[in-house]
mmCIF file as Biopython writes it, N, C-alpha, C and O atoms, coordinates in Angstrom:
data_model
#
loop_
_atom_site.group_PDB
_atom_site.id
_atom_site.type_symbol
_atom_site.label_atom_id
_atom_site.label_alt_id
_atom_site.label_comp_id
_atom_site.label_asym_id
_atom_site.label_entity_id
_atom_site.label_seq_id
_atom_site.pdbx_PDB_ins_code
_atom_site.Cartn_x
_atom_site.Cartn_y
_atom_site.Cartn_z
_atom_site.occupancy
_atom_site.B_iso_or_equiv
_atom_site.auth_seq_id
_atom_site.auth_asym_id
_atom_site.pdbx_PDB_model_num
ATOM 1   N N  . UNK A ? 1  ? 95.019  182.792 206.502 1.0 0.0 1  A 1 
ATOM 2   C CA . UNK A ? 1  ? 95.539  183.840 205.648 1.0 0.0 1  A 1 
ATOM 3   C C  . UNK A ? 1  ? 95.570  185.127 206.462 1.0 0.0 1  A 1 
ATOM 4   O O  . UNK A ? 1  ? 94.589  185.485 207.113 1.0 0.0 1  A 1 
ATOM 5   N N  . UNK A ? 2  ? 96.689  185.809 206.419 1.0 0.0 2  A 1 
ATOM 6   C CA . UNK A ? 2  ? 96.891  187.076 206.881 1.0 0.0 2  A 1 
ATOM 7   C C  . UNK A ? 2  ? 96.392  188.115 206.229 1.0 0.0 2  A 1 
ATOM 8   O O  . UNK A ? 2  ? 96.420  188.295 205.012 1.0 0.0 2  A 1 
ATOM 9   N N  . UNK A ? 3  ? 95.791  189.013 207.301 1.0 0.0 3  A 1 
ATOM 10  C CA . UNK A ? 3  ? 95.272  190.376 206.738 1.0 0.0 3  A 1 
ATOM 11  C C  . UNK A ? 3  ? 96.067  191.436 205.672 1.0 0.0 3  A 1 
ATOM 12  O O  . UNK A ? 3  ? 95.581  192.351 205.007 1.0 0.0 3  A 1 
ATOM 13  N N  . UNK A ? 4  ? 97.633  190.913 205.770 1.0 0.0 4  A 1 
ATOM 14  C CA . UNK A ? 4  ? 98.094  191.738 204.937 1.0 0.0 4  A 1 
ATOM 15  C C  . UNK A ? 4  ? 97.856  191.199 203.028 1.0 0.0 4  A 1 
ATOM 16  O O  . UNK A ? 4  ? 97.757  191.714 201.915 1.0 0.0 4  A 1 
ATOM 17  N N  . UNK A ? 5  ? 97.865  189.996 203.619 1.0 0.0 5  A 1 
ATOM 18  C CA . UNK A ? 5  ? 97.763  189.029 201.902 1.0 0.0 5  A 1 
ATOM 19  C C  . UNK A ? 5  ? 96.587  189.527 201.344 1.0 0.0 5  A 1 
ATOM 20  O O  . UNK A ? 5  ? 96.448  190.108 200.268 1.0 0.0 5  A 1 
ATOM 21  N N  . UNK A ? 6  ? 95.543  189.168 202.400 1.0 0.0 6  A 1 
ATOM 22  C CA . UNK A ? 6  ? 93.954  190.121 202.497 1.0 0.0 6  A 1 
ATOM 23  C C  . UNK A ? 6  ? 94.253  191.316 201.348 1.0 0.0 6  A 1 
ATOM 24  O O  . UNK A ? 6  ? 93.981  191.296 200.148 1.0 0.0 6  A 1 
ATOM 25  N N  . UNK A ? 7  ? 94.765  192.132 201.971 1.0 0.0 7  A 1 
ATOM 26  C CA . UNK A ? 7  ? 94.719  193.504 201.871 1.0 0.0 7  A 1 
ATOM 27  C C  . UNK A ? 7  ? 95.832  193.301 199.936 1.0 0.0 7  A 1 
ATOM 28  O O  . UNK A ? 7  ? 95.620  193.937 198.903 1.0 0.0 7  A 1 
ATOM 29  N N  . UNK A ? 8  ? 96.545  192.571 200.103 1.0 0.0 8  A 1 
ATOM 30  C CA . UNK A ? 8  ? 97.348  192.499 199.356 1.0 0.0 8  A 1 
ATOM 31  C C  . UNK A ? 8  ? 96.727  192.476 197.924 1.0 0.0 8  A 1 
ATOM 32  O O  . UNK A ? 8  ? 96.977  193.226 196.980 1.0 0.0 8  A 1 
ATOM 33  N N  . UNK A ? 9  ? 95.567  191.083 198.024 1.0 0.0 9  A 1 
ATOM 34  C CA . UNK A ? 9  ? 94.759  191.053 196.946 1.0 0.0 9  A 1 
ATOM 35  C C  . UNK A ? 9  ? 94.269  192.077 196.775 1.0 0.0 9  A 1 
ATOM 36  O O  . UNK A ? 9  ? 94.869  192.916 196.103 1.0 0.0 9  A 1 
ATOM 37  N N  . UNK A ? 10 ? 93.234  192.302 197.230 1.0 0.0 10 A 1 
ATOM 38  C CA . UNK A ? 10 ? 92.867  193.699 196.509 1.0 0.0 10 A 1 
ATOM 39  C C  . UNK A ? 10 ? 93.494  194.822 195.944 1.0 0.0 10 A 1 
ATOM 40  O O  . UNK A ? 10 ? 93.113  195.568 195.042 1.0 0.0 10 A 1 
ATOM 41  N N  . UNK A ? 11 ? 94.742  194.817 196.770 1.0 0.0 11 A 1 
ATOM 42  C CA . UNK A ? 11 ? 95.527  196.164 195.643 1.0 0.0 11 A 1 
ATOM 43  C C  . UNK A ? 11 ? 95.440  195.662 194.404 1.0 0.0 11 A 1 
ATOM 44  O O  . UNK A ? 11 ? 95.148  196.318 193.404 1.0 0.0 11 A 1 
ATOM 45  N N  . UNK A ? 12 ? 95.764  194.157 194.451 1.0 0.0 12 A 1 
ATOM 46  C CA . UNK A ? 12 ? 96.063  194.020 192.831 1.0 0.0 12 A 1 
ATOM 47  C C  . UNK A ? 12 ? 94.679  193.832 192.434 1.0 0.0 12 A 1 
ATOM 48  O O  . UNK A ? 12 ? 94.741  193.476 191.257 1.0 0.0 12 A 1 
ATOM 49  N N  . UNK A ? 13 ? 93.801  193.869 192.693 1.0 0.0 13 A 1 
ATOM 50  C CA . UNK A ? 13 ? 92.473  194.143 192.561 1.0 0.0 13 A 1 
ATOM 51  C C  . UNK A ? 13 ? 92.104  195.048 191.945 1.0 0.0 13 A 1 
ATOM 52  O O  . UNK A ? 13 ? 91.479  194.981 190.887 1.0 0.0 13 A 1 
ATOM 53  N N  . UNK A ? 14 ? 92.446  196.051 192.534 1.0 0.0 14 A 1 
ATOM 54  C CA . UNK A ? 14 ? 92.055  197.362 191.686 1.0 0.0 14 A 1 
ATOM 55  C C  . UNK A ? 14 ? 92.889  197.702 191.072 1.0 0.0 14 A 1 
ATOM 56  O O  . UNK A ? 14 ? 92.513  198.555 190.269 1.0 0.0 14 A 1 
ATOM 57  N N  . UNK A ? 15 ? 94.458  197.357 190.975 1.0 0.0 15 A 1 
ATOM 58  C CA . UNK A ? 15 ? 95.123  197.964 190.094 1.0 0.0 15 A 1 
ATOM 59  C C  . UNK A ? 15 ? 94.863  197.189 188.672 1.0 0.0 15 A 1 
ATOM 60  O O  . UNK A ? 15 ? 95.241  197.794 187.668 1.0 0.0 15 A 1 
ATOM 61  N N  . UNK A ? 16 ? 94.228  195.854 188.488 1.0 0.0 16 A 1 
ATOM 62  C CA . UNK A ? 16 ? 93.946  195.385 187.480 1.0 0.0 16 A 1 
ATOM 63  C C  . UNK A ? 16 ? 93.057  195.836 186.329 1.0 0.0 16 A 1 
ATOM 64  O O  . UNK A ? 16 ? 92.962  195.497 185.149 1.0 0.0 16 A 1 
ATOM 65  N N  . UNK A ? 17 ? 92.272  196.973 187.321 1.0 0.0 17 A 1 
ATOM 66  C CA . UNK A ? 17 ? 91.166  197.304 186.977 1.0 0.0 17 A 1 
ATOM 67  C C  . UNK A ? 17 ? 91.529  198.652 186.130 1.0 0.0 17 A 1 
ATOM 68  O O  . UNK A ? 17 ? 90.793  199.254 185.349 1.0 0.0 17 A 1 
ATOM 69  N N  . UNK A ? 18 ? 92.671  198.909 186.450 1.0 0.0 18 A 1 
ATOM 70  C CA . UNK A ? 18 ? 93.579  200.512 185.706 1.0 0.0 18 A 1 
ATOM 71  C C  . UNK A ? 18 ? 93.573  199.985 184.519 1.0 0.0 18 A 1 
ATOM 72  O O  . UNK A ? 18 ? 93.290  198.858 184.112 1.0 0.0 18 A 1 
ATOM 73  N N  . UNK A ? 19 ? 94.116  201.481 183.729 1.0 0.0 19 A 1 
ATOM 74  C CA . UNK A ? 19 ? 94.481  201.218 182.295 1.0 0.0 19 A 1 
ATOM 75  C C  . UNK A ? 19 ? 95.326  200.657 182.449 1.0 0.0 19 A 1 
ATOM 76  O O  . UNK A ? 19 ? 95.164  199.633 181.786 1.0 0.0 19 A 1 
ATOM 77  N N  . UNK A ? 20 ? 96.541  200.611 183.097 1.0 0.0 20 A 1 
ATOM 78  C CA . UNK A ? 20 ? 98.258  199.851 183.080 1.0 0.0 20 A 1 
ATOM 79  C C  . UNK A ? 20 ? 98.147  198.448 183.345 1.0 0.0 20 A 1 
ATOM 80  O O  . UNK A ? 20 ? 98.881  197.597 182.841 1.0 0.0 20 A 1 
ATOM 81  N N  . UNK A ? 21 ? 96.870  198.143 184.444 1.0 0.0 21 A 1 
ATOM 82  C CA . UNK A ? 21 ? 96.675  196.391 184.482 1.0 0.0 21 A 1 
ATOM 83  C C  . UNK A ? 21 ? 97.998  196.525 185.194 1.0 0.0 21 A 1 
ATOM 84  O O  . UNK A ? 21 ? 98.613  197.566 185.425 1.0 0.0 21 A 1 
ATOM 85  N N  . UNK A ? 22 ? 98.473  194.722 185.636 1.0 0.0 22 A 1 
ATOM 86  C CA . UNK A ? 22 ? 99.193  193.999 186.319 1.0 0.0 22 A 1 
ATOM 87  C C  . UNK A ? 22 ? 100.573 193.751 185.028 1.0 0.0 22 A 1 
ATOM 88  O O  . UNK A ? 22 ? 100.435 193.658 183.808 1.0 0.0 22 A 1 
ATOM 89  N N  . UNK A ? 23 ? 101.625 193.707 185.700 1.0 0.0 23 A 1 
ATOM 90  C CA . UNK A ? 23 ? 102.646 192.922 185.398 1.0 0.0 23 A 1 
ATOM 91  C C  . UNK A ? 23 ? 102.388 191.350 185.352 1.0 0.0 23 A 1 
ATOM 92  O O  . UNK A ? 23 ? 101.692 190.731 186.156 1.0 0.0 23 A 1 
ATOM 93  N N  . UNK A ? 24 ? 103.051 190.836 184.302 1.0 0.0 24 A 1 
ATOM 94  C CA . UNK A ? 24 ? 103.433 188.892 184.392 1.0 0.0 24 A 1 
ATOM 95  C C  . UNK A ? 24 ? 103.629 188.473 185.751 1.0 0.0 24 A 1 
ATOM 96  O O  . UNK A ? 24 ? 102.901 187.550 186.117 1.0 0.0 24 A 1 
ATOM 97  N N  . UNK A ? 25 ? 104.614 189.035 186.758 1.0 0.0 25 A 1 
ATOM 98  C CA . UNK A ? 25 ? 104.885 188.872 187.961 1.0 0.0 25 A 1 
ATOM 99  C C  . UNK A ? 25 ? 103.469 189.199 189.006 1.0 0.0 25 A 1 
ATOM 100 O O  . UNK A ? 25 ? 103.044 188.275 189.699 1.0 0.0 25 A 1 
ATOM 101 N N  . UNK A ? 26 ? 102.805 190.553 189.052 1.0 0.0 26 A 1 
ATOM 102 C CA . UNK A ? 26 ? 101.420 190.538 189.554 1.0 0.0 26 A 1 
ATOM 103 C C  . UNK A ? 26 ? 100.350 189.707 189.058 1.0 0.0 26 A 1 
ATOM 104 O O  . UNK A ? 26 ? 99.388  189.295 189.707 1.0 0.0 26 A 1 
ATOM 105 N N  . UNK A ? 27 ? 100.543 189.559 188.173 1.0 0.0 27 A 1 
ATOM 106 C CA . UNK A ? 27 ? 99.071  188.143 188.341 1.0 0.0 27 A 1 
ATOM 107 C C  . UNK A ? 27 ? 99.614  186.988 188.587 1.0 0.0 27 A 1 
ATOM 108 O O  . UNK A ? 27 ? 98.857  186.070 188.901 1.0 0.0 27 A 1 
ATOM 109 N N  . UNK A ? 28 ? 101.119 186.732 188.502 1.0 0.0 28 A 1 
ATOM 110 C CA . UNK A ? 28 ? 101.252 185.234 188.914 1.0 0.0 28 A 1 
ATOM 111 C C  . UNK A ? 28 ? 100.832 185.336 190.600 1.0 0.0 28 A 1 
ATOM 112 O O  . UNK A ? 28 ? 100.336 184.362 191.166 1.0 0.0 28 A 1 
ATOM 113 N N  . UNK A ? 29 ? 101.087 186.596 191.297 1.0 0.0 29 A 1 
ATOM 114 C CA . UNK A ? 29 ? 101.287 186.625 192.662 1.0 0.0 29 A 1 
ATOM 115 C C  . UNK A ? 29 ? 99.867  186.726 192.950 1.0 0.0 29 A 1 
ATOM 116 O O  . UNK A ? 29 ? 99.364  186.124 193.899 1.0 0.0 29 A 1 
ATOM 117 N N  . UNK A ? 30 ? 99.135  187.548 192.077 1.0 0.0 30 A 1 
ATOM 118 C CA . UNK A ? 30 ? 97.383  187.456 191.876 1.0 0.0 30 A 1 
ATOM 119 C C  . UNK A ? 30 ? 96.924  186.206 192.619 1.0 0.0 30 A 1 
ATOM 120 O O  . UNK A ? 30 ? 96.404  185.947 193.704 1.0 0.0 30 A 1 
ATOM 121 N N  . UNK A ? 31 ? 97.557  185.237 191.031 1.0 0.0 31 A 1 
ATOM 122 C CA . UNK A ? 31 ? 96.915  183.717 191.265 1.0 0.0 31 A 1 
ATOM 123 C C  . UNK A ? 31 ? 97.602  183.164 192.188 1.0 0.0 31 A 1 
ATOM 124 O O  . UNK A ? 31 ? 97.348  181.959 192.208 1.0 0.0 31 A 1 
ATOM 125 N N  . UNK A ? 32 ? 98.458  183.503 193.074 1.0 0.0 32 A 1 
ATOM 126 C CA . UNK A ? 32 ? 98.387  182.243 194.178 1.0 0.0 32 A 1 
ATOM 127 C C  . UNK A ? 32 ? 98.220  183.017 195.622 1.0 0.0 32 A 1 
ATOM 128 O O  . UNK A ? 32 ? 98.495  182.612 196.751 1.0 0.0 32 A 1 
ATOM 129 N N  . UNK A ? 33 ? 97.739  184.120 195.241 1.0 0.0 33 A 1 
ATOM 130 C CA . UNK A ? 33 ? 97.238  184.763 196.681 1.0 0.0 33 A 1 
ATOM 131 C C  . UNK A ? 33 ? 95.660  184.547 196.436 1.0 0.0 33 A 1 
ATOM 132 O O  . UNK A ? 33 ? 94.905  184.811 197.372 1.0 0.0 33 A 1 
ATOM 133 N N  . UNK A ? 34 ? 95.169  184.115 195.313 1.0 0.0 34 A 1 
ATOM 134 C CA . UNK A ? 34 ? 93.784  183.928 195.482 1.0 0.0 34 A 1 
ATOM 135 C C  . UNK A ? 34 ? 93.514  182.354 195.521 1.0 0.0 34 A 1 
ATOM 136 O O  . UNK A ? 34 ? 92.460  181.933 195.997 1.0 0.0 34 A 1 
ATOM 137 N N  . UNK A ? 35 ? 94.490  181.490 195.012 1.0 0.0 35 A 1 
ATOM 138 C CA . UNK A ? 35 ? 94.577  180.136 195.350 1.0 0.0 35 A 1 
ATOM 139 C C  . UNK A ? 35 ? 94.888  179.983 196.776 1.0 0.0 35 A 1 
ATOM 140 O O  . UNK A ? 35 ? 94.089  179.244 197.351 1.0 0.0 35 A 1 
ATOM 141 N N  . UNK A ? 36 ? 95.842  180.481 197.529 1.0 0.0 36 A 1 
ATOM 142 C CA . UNK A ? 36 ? 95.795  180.120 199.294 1.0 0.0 36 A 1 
ATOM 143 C C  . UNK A ? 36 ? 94.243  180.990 199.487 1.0 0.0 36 A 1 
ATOM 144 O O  . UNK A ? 36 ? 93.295  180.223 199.315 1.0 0.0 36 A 1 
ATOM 145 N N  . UNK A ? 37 ? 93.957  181.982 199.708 1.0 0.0 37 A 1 
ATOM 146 C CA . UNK A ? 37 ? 92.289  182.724 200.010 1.0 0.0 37 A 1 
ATOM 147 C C  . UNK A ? 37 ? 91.356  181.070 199.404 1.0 0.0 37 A 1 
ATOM 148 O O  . UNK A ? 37 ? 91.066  180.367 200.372 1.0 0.0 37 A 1 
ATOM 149 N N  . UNK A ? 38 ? 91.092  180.707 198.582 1.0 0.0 38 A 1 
ATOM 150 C CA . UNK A ? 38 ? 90.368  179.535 198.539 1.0 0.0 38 A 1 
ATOM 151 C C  . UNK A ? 38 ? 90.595  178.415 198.931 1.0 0.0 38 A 1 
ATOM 152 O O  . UNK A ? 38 ? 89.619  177.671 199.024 1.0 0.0 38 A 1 
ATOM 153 N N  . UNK A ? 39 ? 91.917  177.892 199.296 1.0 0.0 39 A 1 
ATOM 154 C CA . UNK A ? 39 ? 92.393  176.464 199.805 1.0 0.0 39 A 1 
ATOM 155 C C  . UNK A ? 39 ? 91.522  176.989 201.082 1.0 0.0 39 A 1 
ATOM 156 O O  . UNK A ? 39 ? 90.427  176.523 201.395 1.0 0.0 39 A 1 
ATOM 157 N N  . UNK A ? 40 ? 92.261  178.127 201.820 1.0 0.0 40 A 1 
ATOM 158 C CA . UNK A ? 40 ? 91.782  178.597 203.317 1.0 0.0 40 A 1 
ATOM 159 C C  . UNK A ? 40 ? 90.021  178.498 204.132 1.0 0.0 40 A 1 
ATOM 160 O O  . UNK A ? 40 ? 89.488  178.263 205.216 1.0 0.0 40 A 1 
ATOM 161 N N  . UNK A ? 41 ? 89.636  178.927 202.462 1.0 0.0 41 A 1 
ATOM 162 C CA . UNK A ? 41 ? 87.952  179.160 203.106 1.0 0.0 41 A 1 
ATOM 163 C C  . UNK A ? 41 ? 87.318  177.552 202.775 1.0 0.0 41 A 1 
ATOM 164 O O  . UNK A ? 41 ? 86.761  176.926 203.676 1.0 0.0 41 A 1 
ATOM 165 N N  . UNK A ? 42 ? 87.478  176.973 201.367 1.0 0.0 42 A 1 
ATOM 166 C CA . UNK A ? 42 ? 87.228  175.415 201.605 1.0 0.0 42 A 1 
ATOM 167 C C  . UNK A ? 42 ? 87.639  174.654 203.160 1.0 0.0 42 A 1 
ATOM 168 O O  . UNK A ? 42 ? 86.794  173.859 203.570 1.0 0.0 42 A 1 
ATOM 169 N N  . UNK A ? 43 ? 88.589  174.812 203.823 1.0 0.0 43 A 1 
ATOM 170 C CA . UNK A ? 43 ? 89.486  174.340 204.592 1.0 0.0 43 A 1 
ATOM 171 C C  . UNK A ? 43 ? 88.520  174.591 206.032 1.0 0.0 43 A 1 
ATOM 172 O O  . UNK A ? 43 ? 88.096  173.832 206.904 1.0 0.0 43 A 1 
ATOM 173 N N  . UNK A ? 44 ? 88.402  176.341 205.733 1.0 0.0 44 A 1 
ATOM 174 C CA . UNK A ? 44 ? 87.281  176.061 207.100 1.0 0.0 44 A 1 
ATOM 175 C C  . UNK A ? 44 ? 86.033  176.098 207.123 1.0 0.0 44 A 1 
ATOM 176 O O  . UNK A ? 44 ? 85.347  175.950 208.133 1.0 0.0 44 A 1 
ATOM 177 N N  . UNK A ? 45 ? 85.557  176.338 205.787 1.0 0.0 45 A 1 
ATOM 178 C CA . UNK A ? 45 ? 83.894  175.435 205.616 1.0 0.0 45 A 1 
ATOM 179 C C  . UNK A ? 45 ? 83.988  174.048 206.090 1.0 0.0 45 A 1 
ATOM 180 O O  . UNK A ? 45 ? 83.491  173.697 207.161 1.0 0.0 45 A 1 
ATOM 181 N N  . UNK A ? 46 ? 84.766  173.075 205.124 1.0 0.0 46 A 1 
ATOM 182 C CA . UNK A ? 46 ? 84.465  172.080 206.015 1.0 0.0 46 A 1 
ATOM 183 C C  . UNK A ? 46 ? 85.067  171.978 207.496 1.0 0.0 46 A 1 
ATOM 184 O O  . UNK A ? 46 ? 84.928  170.933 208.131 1.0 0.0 46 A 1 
ATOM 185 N N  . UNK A ? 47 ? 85.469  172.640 207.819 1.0 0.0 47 A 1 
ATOM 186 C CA . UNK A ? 47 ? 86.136  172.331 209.542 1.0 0.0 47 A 1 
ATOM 187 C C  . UNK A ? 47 ? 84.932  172.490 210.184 1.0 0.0 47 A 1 
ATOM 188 O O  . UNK A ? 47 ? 84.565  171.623 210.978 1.0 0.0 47 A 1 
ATOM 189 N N  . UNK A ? 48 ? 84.021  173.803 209.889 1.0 0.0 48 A 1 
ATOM 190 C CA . UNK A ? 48 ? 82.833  174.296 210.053 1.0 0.0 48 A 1 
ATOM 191 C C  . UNK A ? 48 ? 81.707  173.012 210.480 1.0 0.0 48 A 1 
ATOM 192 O O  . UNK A ? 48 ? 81.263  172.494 211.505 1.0 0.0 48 A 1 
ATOM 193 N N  . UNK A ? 49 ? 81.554  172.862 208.833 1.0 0.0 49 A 1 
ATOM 194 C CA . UNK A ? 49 ? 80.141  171.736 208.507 1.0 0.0 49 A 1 
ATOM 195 C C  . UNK A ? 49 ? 80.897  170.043 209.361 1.0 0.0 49 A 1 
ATOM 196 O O  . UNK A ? 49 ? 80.355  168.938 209.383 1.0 0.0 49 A 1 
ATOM 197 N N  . UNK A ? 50 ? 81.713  170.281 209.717 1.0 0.0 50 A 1 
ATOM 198 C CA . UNK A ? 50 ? 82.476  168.831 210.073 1.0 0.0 50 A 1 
ATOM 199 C C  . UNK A ? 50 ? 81.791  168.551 211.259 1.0 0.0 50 A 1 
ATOM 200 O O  . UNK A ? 50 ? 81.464  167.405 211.565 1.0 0.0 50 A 1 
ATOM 201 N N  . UNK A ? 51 ? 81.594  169.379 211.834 1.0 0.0 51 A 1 
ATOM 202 C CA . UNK A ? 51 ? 81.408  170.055 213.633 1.0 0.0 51 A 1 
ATOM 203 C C  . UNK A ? 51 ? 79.623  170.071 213.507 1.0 0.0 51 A 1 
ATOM 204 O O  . UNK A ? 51 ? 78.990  170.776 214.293 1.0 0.0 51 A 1 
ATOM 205 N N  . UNK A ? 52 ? 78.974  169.319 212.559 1.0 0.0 52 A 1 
ATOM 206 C CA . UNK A ? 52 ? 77.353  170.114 212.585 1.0 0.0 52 A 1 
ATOM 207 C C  . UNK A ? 52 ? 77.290  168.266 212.914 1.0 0.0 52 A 1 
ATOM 208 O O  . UNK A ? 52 ? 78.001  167.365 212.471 1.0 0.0 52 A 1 
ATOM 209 N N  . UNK A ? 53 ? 76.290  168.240 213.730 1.0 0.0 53 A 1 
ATOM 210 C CA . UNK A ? 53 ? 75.046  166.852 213.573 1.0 0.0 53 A 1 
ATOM 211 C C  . UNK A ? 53 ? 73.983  166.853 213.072 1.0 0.0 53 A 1 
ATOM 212 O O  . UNK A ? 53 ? 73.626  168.007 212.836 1.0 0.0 53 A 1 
ATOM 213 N N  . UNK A ? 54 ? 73.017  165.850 212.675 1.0 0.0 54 A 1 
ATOM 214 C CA . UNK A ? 54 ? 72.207  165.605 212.375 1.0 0.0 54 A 1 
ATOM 215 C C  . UNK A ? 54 ? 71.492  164.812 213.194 1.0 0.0 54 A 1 
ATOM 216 O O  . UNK A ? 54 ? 72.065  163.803 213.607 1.0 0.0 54 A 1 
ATOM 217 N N  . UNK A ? 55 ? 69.885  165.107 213.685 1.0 0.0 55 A 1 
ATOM 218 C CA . UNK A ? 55 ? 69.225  164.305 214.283 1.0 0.0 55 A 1 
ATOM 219 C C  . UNK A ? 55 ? 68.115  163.950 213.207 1.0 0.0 55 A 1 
ATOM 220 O O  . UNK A ? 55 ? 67.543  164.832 212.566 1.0 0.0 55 A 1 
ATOM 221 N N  . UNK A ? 56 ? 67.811  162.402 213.031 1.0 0.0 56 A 1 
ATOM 222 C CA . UNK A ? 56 ? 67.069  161.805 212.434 1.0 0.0 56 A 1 
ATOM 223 C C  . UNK A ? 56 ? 65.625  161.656 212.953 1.0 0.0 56 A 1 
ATOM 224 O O  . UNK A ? 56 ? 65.349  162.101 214.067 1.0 0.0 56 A 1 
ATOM 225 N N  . UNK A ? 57 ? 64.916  161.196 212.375 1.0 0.0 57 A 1 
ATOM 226 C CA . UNK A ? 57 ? 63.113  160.839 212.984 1.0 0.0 57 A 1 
ATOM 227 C C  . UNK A ? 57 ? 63.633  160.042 213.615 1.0 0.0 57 A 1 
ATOM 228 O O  . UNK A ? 57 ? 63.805  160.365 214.791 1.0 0.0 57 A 1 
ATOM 229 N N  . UNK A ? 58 ? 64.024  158.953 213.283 1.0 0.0 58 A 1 
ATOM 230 C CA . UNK A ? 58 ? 64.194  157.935 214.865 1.0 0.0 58 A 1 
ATOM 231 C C  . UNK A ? 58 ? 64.990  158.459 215.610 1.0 0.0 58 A 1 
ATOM 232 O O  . UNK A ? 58 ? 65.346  157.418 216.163 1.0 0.0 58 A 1 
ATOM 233 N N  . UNK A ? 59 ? 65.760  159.466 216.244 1.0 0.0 59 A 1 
ATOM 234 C CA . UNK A ? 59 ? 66.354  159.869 216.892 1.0 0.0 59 A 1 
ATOM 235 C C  . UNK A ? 59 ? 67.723  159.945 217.006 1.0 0.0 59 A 1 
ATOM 236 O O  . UNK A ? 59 ? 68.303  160.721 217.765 1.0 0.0 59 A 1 
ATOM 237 N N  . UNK A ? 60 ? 68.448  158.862 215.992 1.0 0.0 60 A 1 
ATOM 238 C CA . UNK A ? 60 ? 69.706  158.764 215.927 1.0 0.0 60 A 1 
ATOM 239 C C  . UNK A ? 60 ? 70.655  160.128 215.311 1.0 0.0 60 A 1 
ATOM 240 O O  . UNK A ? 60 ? 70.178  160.927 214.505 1.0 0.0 60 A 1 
ATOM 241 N N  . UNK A ? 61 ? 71.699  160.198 215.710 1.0 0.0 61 A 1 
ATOM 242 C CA . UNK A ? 61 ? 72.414  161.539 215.681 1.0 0.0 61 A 1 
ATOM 243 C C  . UNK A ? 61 ? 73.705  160.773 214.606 1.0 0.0 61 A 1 
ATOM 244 O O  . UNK A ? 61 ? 74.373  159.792 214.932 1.0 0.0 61 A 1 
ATOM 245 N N  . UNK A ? 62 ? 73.820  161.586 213.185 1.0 0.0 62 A 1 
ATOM 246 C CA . UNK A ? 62 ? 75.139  161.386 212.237 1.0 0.0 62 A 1 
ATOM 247 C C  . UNK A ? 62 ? 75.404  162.603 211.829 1.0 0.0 62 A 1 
ATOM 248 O O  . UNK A ? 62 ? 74.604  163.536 211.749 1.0 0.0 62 A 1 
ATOM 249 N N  . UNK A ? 63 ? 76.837  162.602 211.495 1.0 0.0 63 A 1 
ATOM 250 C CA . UNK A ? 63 ? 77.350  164.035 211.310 1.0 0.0 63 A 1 
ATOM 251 C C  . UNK A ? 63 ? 77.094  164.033 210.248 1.0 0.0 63 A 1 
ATOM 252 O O  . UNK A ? 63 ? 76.943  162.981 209.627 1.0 0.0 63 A 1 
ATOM 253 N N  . UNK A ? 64 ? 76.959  165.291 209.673 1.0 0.0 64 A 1 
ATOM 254 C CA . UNK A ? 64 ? 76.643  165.985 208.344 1.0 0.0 64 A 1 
ATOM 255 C C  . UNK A ? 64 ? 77.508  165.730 207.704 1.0 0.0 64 A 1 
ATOM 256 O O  . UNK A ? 64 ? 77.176  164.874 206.884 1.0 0.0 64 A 1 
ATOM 257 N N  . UNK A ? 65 ? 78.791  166.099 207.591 1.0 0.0 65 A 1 
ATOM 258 C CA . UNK A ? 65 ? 79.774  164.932 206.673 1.0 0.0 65 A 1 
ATOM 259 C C  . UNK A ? 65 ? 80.633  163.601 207.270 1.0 0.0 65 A 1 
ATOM 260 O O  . UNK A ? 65 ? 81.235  163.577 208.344 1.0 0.0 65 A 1 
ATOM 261 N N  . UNK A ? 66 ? 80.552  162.761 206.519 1.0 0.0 66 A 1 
ATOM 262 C CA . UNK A ? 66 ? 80.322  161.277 206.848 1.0 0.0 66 A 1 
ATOM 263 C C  . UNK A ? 66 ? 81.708  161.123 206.121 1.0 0.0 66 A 1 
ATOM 264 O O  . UNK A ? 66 ? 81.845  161.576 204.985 1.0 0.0 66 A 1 
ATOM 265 N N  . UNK A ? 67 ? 83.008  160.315 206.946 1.0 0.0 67 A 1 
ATOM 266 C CA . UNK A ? 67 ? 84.418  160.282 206.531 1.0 0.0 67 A 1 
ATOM 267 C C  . UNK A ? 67 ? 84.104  158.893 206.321 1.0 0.0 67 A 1 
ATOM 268 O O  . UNK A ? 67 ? 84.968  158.121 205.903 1.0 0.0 67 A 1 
#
């Protein structure tokens, strides 16, 4: 996600927060600039935790998530 989308949410962030609120058109754009922001961060948590090992008492090594 780009810094401008970034930046994007939050305008409508705070403008939600005004007396005037969002247009039908600003919260639809709301909800899918905050739906890509969450596909994105799920996406690289696990890319993240994908990349971790685990070492066991007996010594054997399995990744933390198991495909």
């Amino acid at each position: 996600m780009t810094q401008e989308k970034i930046d994007r949410i939050n305008v409508l962030a705070r403008k939600s927060k005004t007396p005037e609120g969002l247009t039908p058109e600003e919260k639809a754009e709301q909800k899918a600039l905050r739906d890509e922001y969450i596909a994105d961060f799920r996406r690289s948590t696990l890319a993240a935790l994908s990349r971790i090992d685990i070492q066991n008492e007996d010594g054997s090594i399995e990744p933390l998530i198991k495909q």
